[in-house]
Phi, psi and omega in degrees: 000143179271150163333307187310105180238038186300310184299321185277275205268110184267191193312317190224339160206224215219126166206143184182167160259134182264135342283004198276352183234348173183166171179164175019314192267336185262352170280350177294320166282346154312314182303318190272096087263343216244325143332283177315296181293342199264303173086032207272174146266044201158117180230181163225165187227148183203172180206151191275192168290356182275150206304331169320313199276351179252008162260352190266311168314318167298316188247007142304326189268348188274313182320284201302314201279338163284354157267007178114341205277126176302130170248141169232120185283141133241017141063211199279133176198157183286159166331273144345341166277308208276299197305315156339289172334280145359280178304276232283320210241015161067008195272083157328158198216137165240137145247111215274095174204142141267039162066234200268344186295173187311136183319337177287327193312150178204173190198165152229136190246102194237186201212151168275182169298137177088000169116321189283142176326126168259099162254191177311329170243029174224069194125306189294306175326317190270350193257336171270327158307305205293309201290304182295309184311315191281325201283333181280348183257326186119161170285179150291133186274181202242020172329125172113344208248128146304130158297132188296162152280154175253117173254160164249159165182131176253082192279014188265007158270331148334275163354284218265358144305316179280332197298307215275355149326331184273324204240120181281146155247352186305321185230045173274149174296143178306138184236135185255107229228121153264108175257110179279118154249029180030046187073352196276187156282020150300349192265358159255273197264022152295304191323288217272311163318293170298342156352118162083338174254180202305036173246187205232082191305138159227140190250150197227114174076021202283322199311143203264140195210079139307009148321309212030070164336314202242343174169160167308091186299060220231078194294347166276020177222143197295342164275014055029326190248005197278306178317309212242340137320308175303303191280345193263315167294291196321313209274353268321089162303145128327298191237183152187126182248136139241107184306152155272187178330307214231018158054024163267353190231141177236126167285090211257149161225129188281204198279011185256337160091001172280162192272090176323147178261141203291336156321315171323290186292336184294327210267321167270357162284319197302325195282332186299295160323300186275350178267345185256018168264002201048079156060012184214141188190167158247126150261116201272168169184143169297161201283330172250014158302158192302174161301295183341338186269310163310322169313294226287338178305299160340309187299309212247031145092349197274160159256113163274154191236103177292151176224173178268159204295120179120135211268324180303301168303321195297305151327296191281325166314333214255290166316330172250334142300359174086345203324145180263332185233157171218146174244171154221171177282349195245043166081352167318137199193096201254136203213132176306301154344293211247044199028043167091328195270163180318127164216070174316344177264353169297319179309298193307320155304335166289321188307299196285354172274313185285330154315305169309325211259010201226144132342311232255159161334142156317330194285307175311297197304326200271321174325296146345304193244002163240114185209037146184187233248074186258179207260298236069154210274116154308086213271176182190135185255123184273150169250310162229119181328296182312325179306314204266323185303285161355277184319343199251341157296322177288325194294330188231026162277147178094348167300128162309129155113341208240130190228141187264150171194135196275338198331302182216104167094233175224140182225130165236119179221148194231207185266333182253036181159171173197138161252174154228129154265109195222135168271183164297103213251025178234334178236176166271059158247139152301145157223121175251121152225133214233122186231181180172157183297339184202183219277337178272320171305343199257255225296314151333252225327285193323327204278339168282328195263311104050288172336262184315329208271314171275001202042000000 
């Protein structure tokens, strides 16, 4: 294995194939490096289902307890559990997933105390210097350091307790609920989140697989979600929820088995939200969320604050403004609540609450709040980014009526549509999303900017 951990530690966490890019020896020195940087006496660690992960977690917890530092196992949990931890137990935290990718894949996510975020520049950068030194050198050895204790402890009742504490469900009208976990941890805490209230479960994949037998858990890309589209009809469901992997993110599908946009679920958790703030707030939401979500914050008394695309910012945005909710398009759902952090099952309670508590459909209720015309997101593969962004500034400055804006990428928008253009910051893609009052004004935009994007 190389040295090399350019490839391995990424923007916001730790991600590679097991064993060719890591394994077992190198979560050790993460642990005492993630010790080191953090300064903590004491962490907690929890990990998802895939075959990797409670032996990469294990010798993460030998790393860090051989610098002194007390560990606490809560052993398989969703993403959102371990920031649960994290929050309730005053802890930096690591979680051992790679979310939705392929089963060789494994990761890390990790947080300070209280939830907040470790990226690049609030950490990671130092934990991957310490970690690249040591693998060339050896770790230090800690002689002389009592080695921390390692505990158990099972925080999935907790967990599903503090949730449902945000959001009442007790005297919601019975719901007929299709939930897919794709193999994923929604198939560990959904059972126990849901204990007891008026639905009617009917469960898809719960089994826990890091394999993912039956599909990907990657519910943002539309072949993924067909099964439980099928099954949300057959069962004529109320609903439908899908979790990704590692069960930070929820997807909905109404009773028609079409796939609601996660803009939609932001404008209507942000109105739910601002409403149990009395009616005033800050909402955050990225730069390619629908218009409808600043429109519906503003109807409903809140400010919305556009951010650039990415949980790191959308987090740190969130912490200095106070913000109580945050959405991304791509199912992310950040909660004030919930320390600053990501919880698909807080959206999803919310969903089912704000469904429950009204007579009308989903596809009606939501309605509301999609109340225009989006491309979604359009990759390209590029040979130079920097180039084709240029080209798409030149073709549309100075045009009347038309305002450029840099925030992330490029943004052009006008009074009757807008697009963004951004690149990747891992691949040579292009990501275009394009939005617009009807279905033809959206499909012009896309297909010109598409045009210059391809040249």
């Amino acid at each position: 294995m190389s040295a090399d951990l350019s490839q391995l530690v990424k923007a916001y966490d730790v991600r590679g194939v097991v064993p060719d890019q890591w394994d077992e020896s190198f979560a050790e020195l993460f642990g005492a490096a993630f010790a080191q940087v953090t300064g903590a006496d004491a962490i907690v660690i929890g990990h998802d289902m895939r075959p990797s992960s409670p032996g990469l977690a294990r010798a993460f917890a030998r790393g860090a307890s051989a610098r002194g530092v007390n560990v606490t196992e809560i052993g398989l949990c969703s993403t959102d559990q371990l920031y649960y931890a994290s929050g309730a137990l005053g802890l930096p935290g690591a979680m051992f997933t790679a979310s939705h990718n392929p089963a060789q894949y494994n990761g890390i996510k990790m947080c300070r105390a209280g939830a907040a975020p470790i990226g690049q520049d609030t950490g990671l950068t130092e934990i991957r210097e310490l970690v690249e030194g040591w693998l060339d050198s050896g770790a230090p050895g800690s002689e002389g350091t009592t080695p921390g204790e390692v505990t158990q402890r099972d925080t999935l009742k907790d967990y599903a307790a503090y949730l449902r504490s945000l959001v009442d469900l007790t005297s919601i009208r019975p719901l007929k609920v299709v939930v897919d976990a794709g193999n994923g941890m929604g198939g560990h805490t959904v059972p126990t989140v849901f204990a007891g209230l008026p639905l009617d479960l009917v469960p898809m994949y719960f089994e826990l697989d890091g394999t993912f037998p039956n599909h990907e858990a990657n519910p943002l890309d539309p072949k993924n979600l067909v099964d439980l589209q099928k099954r949300v009809r057959e069962e004529h469901a109320d609903l439908g929820i899908a979790f990704d992997g590692d069960a930070d993110r929820c997807f909905v599908v109404d009773e028609q088995g079409d796939p609601v946009s996660p803009s939609a679920i932001t404008a209507l958790v942000a109105a739910r939200e601002l409403a149990k703030h009395g009616g005033e707030g800050t909402i955050i939401h990225n730069l390619i969320t629908s218009w409808s979500v600043p429109e519906v914050v503003r109807e409903h008394g809140g400010t919305p604050v556009r951010t650039r695309v990415g949980h790191s910012f959308i987090k740190a945005e969130m912490a200095s403004s106070g913000a109580i909710f945050g959405g991304e398009h791509s199912a992310h759902y950040y909660f004030k609540d919930f320390w600053n952090a990501d919880t698909g099952m807080l959206a999803a309670l919310h969903v089912l609450a704000a469904l429950g508590g009204q007579d009308q459909p989903l596809s009606q209720l939501v309605a509301e709040y999609d109340r225009y015309v989006g491309s979604g997101e359009i990759n390209s593969t590029v040979d130079d980014q920097q180039g084709r962004l240029a080209a798409i500034k030149e073709a549309y400055e100075g045009r009347e009526g038309v305002e450029l804006d840099g925030l992330d990428g490029l943004t052009v928008s006008s009074a009757d549509w807008w697009f963004n253009v951004r690149p990747s910051n891992t691949e040579p893609l292009l990501r275009l999303n394009a939005e617009a009052r009807d279905e033809a004004t959206m499909a012009k935009i896309r297909d010109e900017a598409l045009e210059i994007i391809r040249g």
